[in-house]
N, C-alpha and C positions, 0 to 999 in steps of 0.2 A: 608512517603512512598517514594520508590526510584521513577527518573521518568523513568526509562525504566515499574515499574506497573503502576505507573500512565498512560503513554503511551499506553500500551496493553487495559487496563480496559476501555479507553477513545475510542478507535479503535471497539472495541469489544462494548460496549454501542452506540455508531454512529451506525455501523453496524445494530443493533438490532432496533434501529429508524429509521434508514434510510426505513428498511424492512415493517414495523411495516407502515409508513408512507403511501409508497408506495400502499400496501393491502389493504388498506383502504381510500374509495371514499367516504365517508361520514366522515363530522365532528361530534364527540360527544364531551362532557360539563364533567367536573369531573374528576374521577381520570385520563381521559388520558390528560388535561391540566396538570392537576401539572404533571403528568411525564416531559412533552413535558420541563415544566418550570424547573425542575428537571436538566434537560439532559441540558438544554441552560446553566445554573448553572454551568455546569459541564465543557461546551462546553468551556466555557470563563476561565475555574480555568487550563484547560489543554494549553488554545493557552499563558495563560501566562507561564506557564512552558516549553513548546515548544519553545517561543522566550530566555527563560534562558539558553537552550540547546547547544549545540556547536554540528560542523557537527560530529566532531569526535562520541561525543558522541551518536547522533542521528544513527548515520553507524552503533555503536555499536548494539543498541536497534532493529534496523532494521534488522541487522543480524540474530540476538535474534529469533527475530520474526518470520521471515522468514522461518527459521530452526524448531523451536518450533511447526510452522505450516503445516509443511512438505510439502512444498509448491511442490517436484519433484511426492512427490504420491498423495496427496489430492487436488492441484490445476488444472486446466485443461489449456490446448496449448491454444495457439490463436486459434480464428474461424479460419479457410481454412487455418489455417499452421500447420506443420509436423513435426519431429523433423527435426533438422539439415535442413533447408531452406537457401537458399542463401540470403546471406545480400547486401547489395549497396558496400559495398567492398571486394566481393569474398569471402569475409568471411562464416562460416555458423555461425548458430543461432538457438538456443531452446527456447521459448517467452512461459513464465508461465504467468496466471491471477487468483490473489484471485476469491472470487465467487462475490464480487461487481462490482468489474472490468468486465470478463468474461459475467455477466449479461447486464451491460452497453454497451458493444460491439457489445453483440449478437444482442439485441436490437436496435442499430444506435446511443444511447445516448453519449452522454459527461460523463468522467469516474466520479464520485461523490466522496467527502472525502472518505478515508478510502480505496481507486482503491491503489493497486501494482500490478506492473508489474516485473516479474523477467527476464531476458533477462542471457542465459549461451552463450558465446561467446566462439567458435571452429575455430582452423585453420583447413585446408582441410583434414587433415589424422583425425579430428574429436578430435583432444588434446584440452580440454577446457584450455582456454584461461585466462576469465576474468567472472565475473558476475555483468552485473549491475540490479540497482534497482530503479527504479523511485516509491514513495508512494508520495499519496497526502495526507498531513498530515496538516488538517485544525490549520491554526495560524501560519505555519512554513512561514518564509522571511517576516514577520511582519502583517502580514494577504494577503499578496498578494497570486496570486495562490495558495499556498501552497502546489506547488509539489519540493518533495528531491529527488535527483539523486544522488547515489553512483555506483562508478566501485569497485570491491575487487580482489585481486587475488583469484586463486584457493584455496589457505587456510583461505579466509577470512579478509586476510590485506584490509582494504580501501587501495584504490591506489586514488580516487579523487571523490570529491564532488562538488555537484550544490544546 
């Protein structure tokens, strides 16, 4: 399996734990163990693939993603931002949040695996600029934080990675 599916399937199963986890204030015994055990299985088969990844490649899948998920019409803005908000350097800025992210913020919480953030980068007549991406993508930088930052041009080039 390529890892840009492996990648999504693993995003998208975290996701659905992560929810699943949250929902539920009581522990049960049985089938939602082995899920749980399942998912960790899983968890550990992807941060090994993630550290095989290269950023390039990862930009790529992210891009993928991102797109795939139509992040300008199914994601929501930041809390208390607008389009085109002034940035710290004059600049403007459009701030997309998946719905894990988004939930975490609204919330007060720390963003959890599987948070992107899309940031579209405008100079003042509102000509987008650049798009970056920060995902926290559990295993990436060798299990440390595990948050990737890419900038793209407007077509999609990576221009630089974190």
């Amino acid at each position: 399996m390529k890892p840009t599916n492996l990648l999504l399937i693993f995003l998208l199963s975290l996701c659905f734990i992560y929810a699943g986890c949250k929902s539920s204030e009581q522990k049960s015994e049985g089938p939602v163990e082995e899920t749980v055990e399942k998912a960790e299985e899983l968890h550990e088969e992807m941060e090994e693939e993630v550290d095989r990844a290269s950023p390039p490649e990862l930009a790529a899948e992210v891009w993928a993603l991102i797109h795939t998920e139509g992040y300008k019409e199914h994601w929501k803005m930041a809390p208390g931002k607008d389009a085109y908000y002034e940035g710290g350097d004059g600049k403007l800025i459009t701030t997309y949040l998946n719905k894990i992210a988004y939930k975490a913020v609204e919330s007060g919480e720390e963003m959890p695996p599987g948070s992107i953030v899309v940031s579209e980068n405008y100079d003042l007549e509102k000509t987008l600029e650049s798009i970056s991406v920060k995902a926290d993508i559990p295993g990436y930088n060798n299990g440390k934080e595990g948050w990737f930052s890419v900038t793209y041009n407007p077509a999609g080039k990576p221009i630089s990675y974190e």
